[in-house]
MILUM-191821 format. One record per residue (C-alpha): x, y, z. Coordinates in steps of 0.1 Angstrom, whole numbers. Layout:
R, X, Y, Z
...
//
This chain:
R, -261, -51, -46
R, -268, -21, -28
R, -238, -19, 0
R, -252, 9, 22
R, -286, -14, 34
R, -264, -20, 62
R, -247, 1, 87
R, -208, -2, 80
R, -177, 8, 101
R, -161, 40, 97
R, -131, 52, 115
R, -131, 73, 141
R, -109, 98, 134
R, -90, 93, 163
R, -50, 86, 167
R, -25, 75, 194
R, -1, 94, 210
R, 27, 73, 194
R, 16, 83, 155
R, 32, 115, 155
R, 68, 101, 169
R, 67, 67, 144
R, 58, 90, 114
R, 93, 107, 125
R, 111, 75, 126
R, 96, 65, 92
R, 106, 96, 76
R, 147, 91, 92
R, 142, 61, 75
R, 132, 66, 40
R, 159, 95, 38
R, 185, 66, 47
R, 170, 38, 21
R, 172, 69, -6
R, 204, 59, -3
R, 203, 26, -13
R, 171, 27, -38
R, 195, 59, -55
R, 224, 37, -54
R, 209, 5, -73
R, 186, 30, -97
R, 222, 42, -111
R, 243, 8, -107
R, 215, -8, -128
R, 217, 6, -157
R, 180, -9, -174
R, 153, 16, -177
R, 126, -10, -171
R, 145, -24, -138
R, 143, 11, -127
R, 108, 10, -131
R, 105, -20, -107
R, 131, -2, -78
R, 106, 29, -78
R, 77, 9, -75
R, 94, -16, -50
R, 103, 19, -29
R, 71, 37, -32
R, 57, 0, -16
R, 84, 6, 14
R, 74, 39, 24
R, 39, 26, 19
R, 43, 0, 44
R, 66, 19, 67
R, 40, 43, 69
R, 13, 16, 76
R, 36, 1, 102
R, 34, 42, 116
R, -3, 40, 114
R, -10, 3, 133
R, 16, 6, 158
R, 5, 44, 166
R, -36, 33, 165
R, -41, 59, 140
R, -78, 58, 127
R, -78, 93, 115
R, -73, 92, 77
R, -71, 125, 75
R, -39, 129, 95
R, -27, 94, 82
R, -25, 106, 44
R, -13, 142, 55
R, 12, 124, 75
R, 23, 102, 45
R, 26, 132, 22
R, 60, 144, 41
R, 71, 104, 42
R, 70, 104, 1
R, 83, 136, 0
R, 113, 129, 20
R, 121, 97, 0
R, 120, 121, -29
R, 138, 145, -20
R, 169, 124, -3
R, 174, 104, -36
R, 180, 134, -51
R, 206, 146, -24
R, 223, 120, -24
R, 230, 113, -66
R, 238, 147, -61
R, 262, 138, -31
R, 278, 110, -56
R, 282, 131, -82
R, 306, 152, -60
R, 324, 122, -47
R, 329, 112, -85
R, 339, 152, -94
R, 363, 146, -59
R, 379, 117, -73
R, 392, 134, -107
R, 405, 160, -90
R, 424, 151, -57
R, 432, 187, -61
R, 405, 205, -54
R, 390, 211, -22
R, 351, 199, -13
R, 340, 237, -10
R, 359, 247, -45
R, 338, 216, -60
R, 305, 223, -44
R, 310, 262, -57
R, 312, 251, -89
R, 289, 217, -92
R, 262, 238, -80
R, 229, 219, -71
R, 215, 239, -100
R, 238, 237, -123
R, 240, 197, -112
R, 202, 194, -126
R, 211, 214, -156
R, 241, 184, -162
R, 212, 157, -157
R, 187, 171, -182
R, 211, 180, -208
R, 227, 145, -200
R, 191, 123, -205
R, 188, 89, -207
R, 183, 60, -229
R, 160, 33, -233
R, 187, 11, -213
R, 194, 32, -187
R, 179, 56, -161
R, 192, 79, -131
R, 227, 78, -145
R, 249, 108, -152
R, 263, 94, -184
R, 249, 85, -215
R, 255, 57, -234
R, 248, 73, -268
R, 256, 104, -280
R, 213, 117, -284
R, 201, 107, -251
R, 164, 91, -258
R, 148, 115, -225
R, 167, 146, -224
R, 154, 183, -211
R, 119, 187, -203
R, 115, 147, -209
R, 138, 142, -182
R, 119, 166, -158
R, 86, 143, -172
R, 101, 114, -160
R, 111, 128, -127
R, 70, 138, -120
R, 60, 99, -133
R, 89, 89, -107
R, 74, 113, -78
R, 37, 104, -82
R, 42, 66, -83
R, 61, 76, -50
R, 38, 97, -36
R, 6, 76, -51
R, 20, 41, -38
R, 28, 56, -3
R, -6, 76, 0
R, -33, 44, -12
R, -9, 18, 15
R, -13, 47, 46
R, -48, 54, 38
R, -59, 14, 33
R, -47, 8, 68
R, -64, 40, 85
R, -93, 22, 70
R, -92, -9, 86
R, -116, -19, 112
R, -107, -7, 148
R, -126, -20, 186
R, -128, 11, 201
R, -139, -4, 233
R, -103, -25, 237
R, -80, -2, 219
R, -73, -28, 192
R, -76, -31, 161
R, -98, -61, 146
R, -83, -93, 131
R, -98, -109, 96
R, -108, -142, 96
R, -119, -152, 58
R, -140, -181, 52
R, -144, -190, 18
R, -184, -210, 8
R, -174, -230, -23
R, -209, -222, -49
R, -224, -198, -40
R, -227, -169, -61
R, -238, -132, -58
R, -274, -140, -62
R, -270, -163, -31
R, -261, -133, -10
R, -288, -113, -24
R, -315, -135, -21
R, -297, -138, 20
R, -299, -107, 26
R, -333, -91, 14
R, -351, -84, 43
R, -323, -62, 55
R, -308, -91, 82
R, -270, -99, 81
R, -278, -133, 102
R, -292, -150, 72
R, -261, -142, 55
R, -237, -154, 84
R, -256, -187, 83
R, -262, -192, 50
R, -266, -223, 34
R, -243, -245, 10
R, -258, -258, -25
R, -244, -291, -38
R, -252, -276, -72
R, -236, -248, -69
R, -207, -233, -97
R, -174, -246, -84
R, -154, -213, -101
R, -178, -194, -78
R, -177, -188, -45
R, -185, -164, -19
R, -161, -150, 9
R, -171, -143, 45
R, -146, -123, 61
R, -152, -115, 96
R, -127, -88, 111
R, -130, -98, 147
R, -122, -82, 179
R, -102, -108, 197
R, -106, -86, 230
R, -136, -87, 234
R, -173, -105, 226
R, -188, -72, 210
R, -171, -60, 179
R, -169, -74, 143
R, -175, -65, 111
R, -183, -83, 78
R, -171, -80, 44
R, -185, -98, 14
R, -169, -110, -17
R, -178, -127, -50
R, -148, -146, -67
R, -148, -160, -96
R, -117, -184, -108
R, -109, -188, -143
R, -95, -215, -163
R, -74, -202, -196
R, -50, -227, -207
R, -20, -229, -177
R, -31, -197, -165
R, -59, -192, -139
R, -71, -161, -127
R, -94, -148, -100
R, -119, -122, -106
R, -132, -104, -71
R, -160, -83, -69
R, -168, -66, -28
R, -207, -69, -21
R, -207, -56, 13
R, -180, -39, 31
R, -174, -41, 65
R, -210, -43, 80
R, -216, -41, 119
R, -222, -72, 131
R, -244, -79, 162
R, -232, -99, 192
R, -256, -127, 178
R, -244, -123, 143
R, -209, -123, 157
R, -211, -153, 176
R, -226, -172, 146
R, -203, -162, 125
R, -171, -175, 150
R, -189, -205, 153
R, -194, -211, 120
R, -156, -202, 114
R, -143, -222, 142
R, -159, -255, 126
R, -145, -247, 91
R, -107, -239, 97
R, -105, -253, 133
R, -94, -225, 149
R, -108, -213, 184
R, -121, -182, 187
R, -133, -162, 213
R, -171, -161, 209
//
């Protein structure tokens, strides 16, 4: 199905004054959870937990940064994924600083001796990195300082390998979570952004929505029909992102799922038809009707 028949939302490259100031505050705080997510990546000494901390990371700065861009009404995508670059970076970076910060306290600890400055002269942050490359790691254990066998699986330019694959799910998780909330639909008459309301037509299929929409009219669609003899795996989703502030703006997005049956496991195939097409006043109050007499819920009309 062609999706550009119909005139679609796009943001307007605007932000609010707040976006700047919350990026800020998301930044202080991925430098301060480095700590923990550092912390857990060397008391956890199983290379494939490790795996599951850096993606469960790279999803928090994702989402702090989302919360940056909702709460600071940022619909410039642009900016927002500019902005989220430095948020990655500085989660990067501090995890670093501070394994690099333990590995003092631990050096400190041997020798009561020695002063702070005489240790930081000679564990240089250089010759610290130097340590961790020739030190590796094994197949049980990642981010620690020691290795558990005397040939490290991952040592020198392996470990600097698996530093980039740790960066870029950091920098690629943060980045996709920023820009998929930039994208979301946005009233620009109320200053708010719009709210989804999904309602789900039990067999209906893509051909359905085709045959709906071919004279170029999203009303059709919005009031389209149920078939008794329709595929129950199918369906087709109707998800209205509504402007609760007003009686103007909405947007629909169009979905095919399919559900699955293999043994215990079921799965759920989606596939997007349309993607957040304007709606008309008309077409908006048919659709909250419709969806206020399927989920009883009251909406503004």
């Amino acid at each position: 199905m062609a999706t550009t028949s119909f005139a679609s939302y796009r943001p307007s490259g605007r932000l609010g004054p707040l976006t700047l100031a919350l990026f800020a505050a998301a930044i202080v705080a991925a430098a301060a959870a480095a700590w923990l997510y550092q912390m857990l990546m060397t008391w956890i000494p199983y290379i494939y937990v490790n795996l599951v901390l850096c993606a469960g990371f790279g999803a928090g700065l994702g989402v702090a940064g989302a919360f940056a861009v909702r709460r600071g009404h940022c619909r410039n995508r642009i900016v927002a994924v500019a902005l989220a670059l430095p948020l990655a970076a500085a989660g990067i970076g501090a995890s670093y600083y501070w394994a690099y910060r333990a590995t003092l306290s631990a050096v400190a600890e041997q020798n009561p001796e020695a002063s702070l400055d005489a240790i930081r002269e000679e564990v240089t942050f250089d010759r610290w990195i130097d340590a961790r490359k020739d030190a590796g790691w094994t197949m049980s254990s990642s981010h620690s300082t020691e290795s558990r066998k005397s040939s490290p699986d991952i040592s020198g330019a392996g470990v600097l390998v698996v530093w980039a694959i740790e960066a870029l799910v950091l920098l690629g998780l943060t980045v996709l979570l920023v820009d998929a909330e930039a994208q979301k639909p946005y009233c620009e008459r109320c200053g708010r952004w719009c709210v989804p309301k999904p309602l789900s037509l039990a067999g209906l299929a893509r051909a359905d929505v085709e045959h709906a929409v071919q004279l170029g009219d999203l009303m059709p669609l919005v009031d389209i029909a149920m078939r008794a003899d329709g595929d129950p795996a199918r369906a087709i989703v109707l998800t209205g992102n509504i402007c609760e502030g007003c009686a103007e703006t909405a947007f629909l997005t169009v979905e095919e799922k399919t559900t699955t049956q293999k043994k215990k496991q079921t799965s759920v195939k989606s596939v997007r038809l349309i993607k957040h097409a304007i709606l008309t006043s008309e077409q908006r109050a048919a659709f909250v009707q419709r969806y206020n007499f399927a989920v009883g819920q009251k909406l503004a009309a």
